[in-house]
Structures are given as structure tokens and as C-alpha cells.
C-alpha atoms as a printed R data frame, in Angstrom:
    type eleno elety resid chain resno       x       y       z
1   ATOM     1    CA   UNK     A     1 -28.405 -12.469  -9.188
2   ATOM     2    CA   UNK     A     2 -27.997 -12.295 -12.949
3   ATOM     3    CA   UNK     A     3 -25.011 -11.372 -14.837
4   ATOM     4    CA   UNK     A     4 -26.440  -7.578 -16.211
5   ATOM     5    CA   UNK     A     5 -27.342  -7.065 -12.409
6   ATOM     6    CA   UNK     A     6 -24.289  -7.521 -10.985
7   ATOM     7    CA   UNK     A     7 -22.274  -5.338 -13.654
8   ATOM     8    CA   UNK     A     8 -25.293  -2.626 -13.042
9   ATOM     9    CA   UNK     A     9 -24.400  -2.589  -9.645
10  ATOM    10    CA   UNK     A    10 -20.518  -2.201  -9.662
11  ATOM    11    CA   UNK     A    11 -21.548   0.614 -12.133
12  ATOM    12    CA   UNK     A    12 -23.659   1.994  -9.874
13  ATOM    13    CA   UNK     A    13 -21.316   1.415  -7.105
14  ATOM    14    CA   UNK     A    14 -18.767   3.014  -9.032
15  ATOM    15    CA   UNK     A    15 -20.653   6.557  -9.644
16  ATOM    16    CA   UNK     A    16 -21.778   7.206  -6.307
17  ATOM    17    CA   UNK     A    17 -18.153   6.663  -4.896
18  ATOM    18    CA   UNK     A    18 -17.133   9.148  -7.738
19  ATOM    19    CA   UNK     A    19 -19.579  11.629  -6.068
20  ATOM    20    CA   UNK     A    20 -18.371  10.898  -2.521
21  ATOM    21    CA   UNK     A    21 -15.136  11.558  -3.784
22  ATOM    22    CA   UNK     A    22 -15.881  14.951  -5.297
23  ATOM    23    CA   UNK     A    23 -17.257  15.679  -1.927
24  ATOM    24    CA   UNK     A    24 -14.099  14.478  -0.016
25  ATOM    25    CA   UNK     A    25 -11.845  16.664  -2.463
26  ATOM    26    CA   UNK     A    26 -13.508  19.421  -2.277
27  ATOM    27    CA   UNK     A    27 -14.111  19.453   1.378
28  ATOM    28    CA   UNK     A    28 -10.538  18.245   2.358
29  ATOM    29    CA   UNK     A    29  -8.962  15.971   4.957
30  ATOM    30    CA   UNK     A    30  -8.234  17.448   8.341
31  ATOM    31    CA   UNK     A    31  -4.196  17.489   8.615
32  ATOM    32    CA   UNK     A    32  -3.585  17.771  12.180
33  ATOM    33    CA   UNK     A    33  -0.877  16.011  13.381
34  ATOM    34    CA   UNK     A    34  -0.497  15.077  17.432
35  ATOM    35    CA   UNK     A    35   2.940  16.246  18.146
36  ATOM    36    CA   UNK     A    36   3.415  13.144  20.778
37  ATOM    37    CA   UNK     A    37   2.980  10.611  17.757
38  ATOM    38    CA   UNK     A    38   5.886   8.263  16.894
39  ATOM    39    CA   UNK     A    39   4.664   7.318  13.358
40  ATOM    40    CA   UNK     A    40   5.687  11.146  11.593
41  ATOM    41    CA   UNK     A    41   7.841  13.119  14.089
42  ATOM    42    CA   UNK     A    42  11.670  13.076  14.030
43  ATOM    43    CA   UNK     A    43  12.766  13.060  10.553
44  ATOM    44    CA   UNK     A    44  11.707  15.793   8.999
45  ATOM    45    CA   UNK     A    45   9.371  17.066   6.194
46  ATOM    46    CA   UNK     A    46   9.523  13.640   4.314
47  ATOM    47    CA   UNK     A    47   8.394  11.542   7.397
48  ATOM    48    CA   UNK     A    48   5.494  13.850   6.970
49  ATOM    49    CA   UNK     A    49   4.763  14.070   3.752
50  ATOM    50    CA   UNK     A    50   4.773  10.084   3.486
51  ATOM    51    CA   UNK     A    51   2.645   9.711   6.799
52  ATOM    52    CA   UNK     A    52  -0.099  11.702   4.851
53  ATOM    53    CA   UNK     A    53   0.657   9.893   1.590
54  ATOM    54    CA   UNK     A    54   0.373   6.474   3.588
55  ATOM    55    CA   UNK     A    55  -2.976   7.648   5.044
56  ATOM    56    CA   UNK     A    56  -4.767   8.098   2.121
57  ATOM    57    CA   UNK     A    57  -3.012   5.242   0.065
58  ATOM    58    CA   UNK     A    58  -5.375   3.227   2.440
59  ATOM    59    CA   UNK     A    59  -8.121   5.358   1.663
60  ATOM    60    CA   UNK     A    60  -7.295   4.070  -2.295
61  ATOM    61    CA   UNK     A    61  -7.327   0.627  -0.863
62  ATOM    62    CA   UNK     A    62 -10.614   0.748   1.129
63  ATOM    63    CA   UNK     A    63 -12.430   2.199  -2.115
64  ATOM    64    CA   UNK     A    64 -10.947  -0.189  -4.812
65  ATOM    65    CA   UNK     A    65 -12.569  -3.186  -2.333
66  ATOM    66    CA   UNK     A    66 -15.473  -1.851  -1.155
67  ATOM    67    CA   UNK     A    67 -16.293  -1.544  -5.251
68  ATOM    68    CA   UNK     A    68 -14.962  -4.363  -6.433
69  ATOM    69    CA   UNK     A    69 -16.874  -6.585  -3.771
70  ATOM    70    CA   UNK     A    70 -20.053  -4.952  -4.610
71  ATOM    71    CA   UNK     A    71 -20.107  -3.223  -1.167
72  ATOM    72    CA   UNK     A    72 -22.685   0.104  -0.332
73  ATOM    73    CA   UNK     A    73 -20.911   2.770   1.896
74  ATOM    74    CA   UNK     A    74 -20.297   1.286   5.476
75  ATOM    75    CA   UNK     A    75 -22.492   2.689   8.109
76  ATOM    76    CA   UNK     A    76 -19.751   2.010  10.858
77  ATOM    77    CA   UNK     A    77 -16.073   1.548  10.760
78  ATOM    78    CA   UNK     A    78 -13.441   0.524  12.554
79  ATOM    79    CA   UNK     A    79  -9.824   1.459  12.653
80  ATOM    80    CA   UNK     A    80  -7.351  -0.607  14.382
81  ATOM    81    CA   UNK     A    81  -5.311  -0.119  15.122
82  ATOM    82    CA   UNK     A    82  -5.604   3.357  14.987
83  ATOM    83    CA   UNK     A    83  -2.261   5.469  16.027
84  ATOM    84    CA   UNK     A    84  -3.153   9.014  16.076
85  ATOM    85    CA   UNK     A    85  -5.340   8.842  12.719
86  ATOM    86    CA   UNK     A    86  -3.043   8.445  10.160
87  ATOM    87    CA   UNK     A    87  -5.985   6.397   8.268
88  ATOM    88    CA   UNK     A    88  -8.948   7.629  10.538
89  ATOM    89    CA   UNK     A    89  -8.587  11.258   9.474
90  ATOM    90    CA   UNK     A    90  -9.533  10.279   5.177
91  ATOM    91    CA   UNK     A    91 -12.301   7.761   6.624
92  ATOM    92    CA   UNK     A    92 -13.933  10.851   8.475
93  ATOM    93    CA   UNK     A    93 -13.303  12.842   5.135
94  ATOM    94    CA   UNK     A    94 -14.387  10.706   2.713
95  ATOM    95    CA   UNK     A    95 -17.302   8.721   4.637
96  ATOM    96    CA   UNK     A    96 -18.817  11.653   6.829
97  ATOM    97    CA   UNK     A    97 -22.041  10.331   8.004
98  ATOM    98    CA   UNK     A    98 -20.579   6.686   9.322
99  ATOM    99    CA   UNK     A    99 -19.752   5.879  12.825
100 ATOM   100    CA   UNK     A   100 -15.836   5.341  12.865
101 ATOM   101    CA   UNK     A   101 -14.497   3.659  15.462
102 ATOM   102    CA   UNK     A   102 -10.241   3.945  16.217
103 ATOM   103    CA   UNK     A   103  -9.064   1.317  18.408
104 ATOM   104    CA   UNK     A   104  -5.722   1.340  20.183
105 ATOM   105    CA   UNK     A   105  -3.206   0.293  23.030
106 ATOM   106    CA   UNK     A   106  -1.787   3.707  23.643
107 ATOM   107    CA   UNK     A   107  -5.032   5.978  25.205
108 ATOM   108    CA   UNK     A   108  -2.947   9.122  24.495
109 ATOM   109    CA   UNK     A   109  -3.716   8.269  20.182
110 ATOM   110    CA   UNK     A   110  -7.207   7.591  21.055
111 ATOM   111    CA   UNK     A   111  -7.750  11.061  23.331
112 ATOM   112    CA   UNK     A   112  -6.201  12.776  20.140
113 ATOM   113    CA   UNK     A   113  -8.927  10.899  17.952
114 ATOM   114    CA   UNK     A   114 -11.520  11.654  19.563
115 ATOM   115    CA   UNK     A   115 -10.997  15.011  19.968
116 ATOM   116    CA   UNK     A   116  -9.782  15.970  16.615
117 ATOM   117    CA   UNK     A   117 -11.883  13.717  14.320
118 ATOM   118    CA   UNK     A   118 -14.760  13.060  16.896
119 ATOM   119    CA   UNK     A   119 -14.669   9.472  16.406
120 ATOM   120    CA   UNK     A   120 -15.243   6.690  18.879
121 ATOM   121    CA   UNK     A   121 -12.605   4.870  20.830
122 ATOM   122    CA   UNK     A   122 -12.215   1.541  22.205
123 ATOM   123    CA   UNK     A   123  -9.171   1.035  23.911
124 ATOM   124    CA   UNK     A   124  -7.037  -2.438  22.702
125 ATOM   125    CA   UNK     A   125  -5.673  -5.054  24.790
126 ATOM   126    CA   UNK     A   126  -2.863  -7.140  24.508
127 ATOM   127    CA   UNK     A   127  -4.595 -10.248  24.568
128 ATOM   128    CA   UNK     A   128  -6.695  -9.847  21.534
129 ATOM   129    CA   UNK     A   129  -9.385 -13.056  22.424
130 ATOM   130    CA   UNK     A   130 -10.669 -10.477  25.259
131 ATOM   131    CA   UNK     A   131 -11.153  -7.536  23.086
132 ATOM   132    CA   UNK     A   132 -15.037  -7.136  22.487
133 ATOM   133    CA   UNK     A   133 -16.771  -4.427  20.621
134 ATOM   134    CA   UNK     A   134 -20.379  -2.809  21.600
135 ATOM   135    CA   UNK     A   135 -21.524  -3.206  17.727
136 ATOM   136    CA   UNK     A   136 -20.181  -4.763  14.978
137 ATOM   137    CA   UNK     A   137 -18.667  -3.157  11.584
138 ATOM   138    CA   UNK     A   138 -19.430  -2.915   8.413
139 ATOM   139    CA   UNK     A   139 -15.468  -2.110   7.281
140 ATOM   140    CA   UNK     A   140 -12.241  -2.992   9.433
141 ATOM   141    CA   UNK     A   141  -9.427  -1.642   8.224
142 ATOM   142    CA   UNK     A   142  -6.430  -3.065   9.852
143 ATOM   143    CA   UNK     A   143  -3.103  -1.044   9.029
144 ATOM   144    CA   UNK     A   144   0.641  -2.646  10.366
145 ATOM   145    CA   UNK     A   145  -0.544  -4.072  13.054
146 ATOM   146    CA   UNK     A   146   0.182  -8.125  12.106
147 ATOM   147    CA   UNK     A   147   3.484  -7.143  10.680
148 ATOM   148    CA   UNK     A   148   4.772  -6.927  14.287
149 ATOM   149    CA   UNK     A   149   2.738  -9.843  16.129
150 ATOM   150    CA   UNK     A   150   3.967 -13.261  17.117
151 ATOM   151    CA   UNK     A   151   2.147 -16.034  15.162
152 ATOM   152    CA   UNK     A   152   0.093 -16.590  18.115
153 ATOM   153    CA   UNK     A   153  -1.006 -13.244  18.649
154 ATOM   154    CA   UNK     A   154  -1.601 -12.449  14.562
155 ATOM   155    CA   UNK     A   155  -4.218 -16.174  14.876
156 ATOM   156    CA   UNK     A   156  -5.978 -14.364  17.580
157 ATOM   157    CA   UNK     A   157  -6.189 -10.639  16.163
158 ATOM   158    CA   UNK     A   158  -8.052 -12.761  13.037
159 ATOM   159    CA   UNK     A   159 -10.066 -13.865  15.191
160 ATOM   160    CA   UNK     A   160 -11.418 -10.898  16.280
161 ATOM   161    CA   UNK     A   161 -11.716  -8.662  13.600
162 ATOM   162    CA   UNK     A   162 -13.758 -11.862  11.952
163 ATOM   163    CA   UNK     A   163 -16.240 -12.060  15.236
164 ATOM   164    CA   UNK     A   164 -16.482  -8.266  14.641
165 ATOM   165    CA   UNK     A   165 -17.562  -7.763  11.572
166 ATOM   166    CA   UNK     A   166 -21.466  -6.987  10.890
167 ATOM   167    CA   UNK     A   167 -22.991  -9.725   8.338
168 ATOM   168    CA   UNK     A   168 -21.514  -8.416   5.449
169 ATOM   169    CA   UNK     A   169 -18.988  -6.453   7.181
170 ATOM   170    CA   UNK     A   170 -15.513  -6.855   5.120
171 ATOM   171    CA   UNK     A   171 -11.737  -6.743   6.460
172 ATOM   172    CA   UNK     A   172  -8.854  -5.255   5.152
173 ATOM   173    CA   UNK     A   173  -5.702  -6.692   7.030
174 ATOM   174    CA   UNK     A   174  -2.232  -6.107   5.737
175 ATOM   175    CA   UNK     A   175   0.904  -8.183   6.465
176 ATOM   176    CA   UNK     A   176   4.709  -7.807   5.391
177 ATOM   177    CA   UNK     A   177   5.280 -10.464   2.608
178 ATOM   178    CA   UNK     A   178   7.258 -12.041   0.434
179 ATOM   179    CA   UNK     A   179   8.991  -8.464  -0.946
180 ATOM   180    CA   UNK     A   180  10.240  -7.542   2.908
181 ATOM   181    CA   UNK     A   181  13.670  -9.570   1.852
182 ATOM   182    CA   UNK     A   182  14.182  -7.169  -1.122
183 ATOM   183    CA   UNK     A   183  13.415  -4.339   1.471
184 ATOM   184    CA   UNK     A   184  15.747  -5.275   3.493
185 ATOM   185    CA   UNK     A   185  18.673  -6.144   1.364
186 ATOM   186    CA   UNK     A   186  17.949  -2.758  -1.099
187 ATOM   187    CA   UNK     A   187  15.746  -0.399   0.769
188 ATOM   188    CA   UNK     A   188  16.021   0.179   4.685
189 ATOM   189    CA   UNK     A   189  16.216  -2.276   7.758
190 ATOM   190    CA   UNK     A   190  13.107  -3.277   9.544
191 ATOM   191    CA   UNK     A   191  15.749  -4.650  12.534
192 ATOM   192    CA   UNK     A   192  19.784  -5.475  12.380
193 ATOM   193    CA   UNK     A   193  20.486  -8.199   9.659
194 ATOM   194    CA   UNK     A   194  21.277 -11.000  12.068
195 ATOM   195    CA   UNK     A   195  17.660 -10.420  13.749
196 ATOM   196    CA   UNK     A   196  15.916 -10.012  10.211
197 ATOM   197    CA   UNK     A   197  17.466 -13.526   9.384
198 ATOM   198    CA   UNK     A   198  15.698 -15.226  12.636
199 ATOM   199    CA   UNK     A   199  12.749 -14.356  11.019
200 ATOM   200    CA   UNK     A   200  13.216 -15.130   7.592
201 ATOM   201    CA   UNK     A   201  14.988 -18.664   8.516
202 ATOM   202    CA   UNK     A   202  11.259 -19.359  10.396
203 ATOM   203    CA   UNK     A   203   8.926 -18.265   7.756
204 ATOM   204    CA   UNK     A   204  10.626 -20.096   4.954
205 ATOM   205    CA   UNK     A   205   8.936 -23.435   7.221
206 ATOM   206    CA   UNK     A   206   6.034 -22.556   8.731
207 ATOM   207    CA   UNK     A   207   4.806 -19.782   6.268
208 ATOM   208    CA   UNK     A   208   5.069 -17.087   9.478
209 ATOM   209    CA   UNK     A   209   8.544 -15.984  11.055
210 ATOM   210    CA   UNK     A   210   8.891 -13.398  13.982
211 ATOM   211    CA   UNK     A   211  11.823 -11.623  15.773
212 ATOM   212    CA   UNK     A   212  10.819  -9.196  18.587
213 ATOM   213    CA   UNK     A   213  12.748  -5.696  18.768
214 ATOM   214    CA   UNK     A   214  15.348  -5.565  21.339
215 ATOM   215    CA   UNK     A   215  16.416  -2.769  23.750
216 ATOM   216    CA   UNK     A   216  15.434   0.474  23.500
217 ATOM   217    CA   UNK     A   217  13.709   0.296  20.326
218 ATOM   218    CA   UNK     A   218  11.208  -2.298  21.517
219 ATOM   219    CA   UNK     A   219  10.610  -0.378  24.685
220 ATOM   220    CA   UNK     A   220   9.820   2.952  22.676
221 ATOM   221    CA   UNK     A   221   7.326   1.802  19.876
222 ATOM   222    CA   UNK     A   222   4.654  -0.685  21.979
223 ATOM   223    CA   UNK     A   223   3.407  -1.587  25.325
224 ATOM   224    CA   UNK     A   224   2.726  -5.573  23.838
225 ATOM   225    CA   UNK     A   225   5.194  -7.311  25.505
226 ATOM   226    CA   UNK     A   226   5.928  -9.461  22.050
227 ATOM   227    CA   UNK     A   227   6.442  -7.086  19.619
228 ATOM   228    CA   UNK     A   228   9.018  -7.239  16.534
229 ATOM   229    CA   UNK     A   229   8.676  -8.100  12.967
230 ATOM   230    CA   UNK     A   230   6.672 -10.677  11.427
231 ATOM   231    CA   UNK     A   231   7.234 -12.016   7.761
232 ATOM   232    CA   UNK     A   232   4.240 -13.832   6.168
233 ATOM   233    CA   UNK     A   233   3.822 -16.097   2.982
234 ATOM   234    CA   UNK     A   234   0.461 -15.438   1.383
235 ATOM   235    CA   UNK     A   235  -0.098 -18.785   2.291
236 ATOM   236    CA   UNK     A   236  -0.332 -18.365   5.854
237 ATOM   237    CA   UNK     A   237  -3.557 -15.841   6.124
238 ATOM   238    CA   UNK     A   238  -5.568 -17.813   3.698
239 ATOM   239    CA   UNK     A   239  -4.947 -21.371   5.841
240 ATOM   240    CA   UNK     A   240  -5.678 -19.252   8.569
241 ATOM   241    CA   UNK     A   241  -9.280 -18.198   7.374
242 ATOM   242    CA   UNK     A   242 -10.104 -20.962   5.334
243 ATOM   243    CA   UNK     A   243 -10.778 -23.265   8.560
244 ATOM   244    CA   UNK     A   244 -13.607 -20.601   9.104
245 ATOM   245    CA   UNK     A   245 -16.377 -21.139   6.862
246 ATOM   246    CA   UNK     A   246 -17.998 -18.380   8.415
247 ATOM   247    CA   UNK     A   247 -16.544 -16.226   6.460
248 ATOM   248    CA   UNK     A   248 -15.300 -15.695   2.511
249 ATOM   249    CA   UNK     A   249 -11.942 -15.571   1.562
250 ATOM   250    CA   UNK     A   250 -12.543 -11.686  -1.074
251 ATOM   251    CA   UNK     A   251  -8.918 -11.543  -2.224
252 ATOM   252    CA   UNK     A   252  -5.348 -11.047  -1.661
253 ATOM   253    CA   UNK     A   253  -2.959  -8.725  -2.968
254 ATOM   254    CA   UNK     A   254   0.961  -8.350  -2.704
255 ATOM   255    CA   UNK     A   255   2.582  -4.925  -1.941
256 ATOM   256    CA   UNK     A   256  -1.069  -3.627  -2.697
257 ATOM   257    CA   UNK     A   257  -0.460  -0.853   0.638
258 ATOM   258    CA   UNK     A   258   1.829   2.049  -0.084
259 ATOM   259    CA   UNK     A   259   3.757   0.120  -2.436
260 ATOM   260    CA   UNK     A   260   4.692  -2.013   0.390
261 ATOM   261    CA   UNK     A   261   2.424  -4.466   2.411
262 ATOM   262    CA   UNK     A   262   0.492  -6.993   1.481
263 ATOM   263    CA   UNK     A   263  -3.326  -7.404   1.516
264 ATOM   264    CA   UNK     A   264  -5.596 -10.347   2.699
265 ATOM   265    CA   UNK     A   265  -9.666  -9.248   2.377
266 ATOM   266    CA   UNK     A   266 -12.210 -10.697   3.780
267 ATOM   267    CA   UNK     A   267 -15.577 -10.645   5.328
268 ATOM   268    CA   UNK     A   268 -19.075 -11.752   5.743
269 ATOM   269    CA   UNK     A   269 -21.384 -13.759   4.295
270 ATOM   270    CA   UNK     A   270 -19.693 -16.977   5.021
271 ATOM   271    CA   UNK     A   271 -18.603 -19.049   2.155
272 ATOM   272    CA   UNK     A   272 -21.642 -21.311   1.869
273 ATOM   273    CA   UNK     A   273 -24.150 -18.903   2.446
């Protein structure tokens, strides 16, 4: 494809998501909140206000890529994981006539999907090499889900959203990078300083460092039986899919989610095709 083609088409590209997002303002985003979901309730009007905020900060996200890699509206999507919608509910808004797919390990977020955003569920699994979809996505967008995964686990989850995708299906994965020490030190804890350090001590070697919650807290927030904080140099994703030449490394941004997380993109075709 020549030069003046491609710039036509990110033009192109460019207007009709202006249109859809006429339509989405105008039409609004459904605000419903499920009263049993950890990610809002318990501290008040902010915690709300920022789970919305969050939401459609993704929303940003998905749009900016899906234009910049020269990407028509996806025909099916997949959330994952997908809480109680705090991302699904702007991908029904803004792309009504896909099939969106939310994806979970807690079936009491995916009954509240379903019902309030009619969406498609798949429930997750812990051991992420035996999760298999019935069809394969054009979009994955996947929110805060390898920011508490053991190295192990996070290689695996890859895996899958890669075999997933359709054959120019794209991923959106975000991780907690190189600015979760400032967070830390200046903003708010993740975990207790002595447990942060674990994990920072680990990824300044290996480019990956985990520390699982403990007590309580661990016990509230996930049914995976490792689950903590991971900390990830931007090397570590791109080594990761690199080795797979089955699919094209699109770009990787730091703090490029809510101000916060970092973003790895890729997707389909491969790299040599």
C-alpha cells in the first residue's frame, strides 16, 4: 500500500470514529453500578467518580489504537477480565452493533453483565492455558489483570489472548511499570512497604517481580490462589511476544491507562506476513 493510501485511510478512520463518537455522546453510557462490586463501593463519591473516569479512560485508549493501527470497528470484543463492566459498559456505548464478550473468575460480575449490558460471558479459569473461546476477537482489551499475576501465570494469560485474537484481531494489555515505585513512595500503597520491596528487589533482575497479598486482603479481592502485585520493565512483555512471530509487536506506552498503567499492543497479522 502506497504512502497517500495509508494517510487516506487513518483519515478516513479518523472521521467515522468522530461520528461513532457523536453517537456515543449523545446516546450516553449506561451507569449502573452492581452494588456487590469491590472495584467502586466503600469509599465514597470519589471511588465512584474515578471508577467511571477509569472506564472510559480505556475507552480513550481503545480508540487512539484502533486509529492509529489503521483498524475498522471490531465486529466482536472481548473484555477480560471484565469485573462488573467498568470498561464493558463504554464498549456497548460506543460500539453498539459488535458482539462483546466479558470474561471473568467471579460469575456474580458476569450475571450482572449480562443482564445489564446484554453482553456475552465466558467464565475465566485460573489456569489460563485451558481457557478457550467459541470465536475469536477482533479487540481484547485486557484491564489490571497482569498487574496481579505471578510471572508464570502473566506468560500464560499472553498466551491466550494471542491464540484468541481473529487475524487481525489487536490486544490491549496493561501492566504496572516502571512509575509503580514513585506510586508507592508519593501516592498510595499497592501492599505494606516491606512486601512492595520483595517485588521490586525481583524485577530489578529478571524484568518481572511479584508479591502475593496476604491475609484478609488476598482472601477478599480473588479466588486465584496466586494473586498480589506484579511490577514489570517494558522489557519483559516485548521478550515475551517477540519469540512469537505470529504476531506484531503495535506499540508500547508507559502510564498510557488512567495516568497510571502501562500499555503493551499487539495483534495479528504476524510479523512476517
Amino acid at each position: 500500500m502506497q504512502t497517500s493510501q495509508r494517510l487516506d485511510r487513518m483519515f478516513t478512520a479518523i472521521r467515522e470514529y468522530a461520528q461513532a463518537y457523536q453517537s456515543y455522546k449523545a446516546c450516553g453510557v449506561d451507569r449502573t453500578l452492581n452494588s456487590n462490586d469491590r472495584e467502586w463501593s466503600g469509599e465514597g463519591a470519589w471511588a465512584v467518580n474515578h471508577y467511571f473516569d477509569v472506564g472510559e479512560d480505556a475507552l480513550r485508549l481503545i480508540v487512539a489504537t484502533l486509529i492509529s493501527t489503521g483498524r475498522s470497528f471490531p465486529k466482536r470484543i472481548l473484555d477480560f477480565p471484565s469485573g462488573s463492566g467498568r470498561v464493558t459498559r463504554y464498549l456497548r456505548a460506543f460500539f453498539p452493533e459488535a458482539e462483546i464478550w466479558a470474561s471473568d473468575i467471579h460469575q456474580t460480575h458476569l450475571t450482572f453483565c449480562c443482564d445489564q449490558f446484554g453482553v456475552k460471558t465466558k467464565a475465566s479459569l485460573e489456569d489460563f492455558t485451558k481457557i478457550t473461546f467459541e470465536a475469536e476477537f477482533d479487540l481484547v482489551f485486557c484491564g489490571s489483570l497482569l498487574t496481579h499475576l505471578t510471572q508464570r501465570d502473566a506468560e500464560a494469560a499472553l498466551a491466550m489472548i494471542s491464540r484468541s485474537l481473529s487475524p487481525t484481531g489487536i490486544a490491549i494489555v496493561t501492566f504496572h511499570g516502571r512509575h509503580s515505585s514513585h506510586v508507592q513512595r508519593h501516592k498510595w500503597k499497592y501492599v505494606e512497604d516491606e512486601l512492595f520491596h520483595i517485588a521490586e528487589d525481583r524485577v530489578g533482575t529478571s524484568g518481572f517481580g511479584f508479591v502475593g497479598y496476604q491475609g484478609d486482603v488476598r482472601d477478599q479481592l480473588s479466588a486465584q490462589a496466586a494473586y498480589g502485585v506484579s511490577l514489570i520493565k517494558p522489557r519483559w512483555p516485548i521478550v515475551q511476544l517477540e519469540a512469537d512471530s505470529s504476531i506484531r509487536i503495535l506499540g508500547y506506552s508507559e502510564r498510557a491507562w488512567d495516568d497510571h498503567q502501562d500499555v503493551v499492543i499487539f495483534g495479528h497479522p504476524g510479523v512476517d506476513e
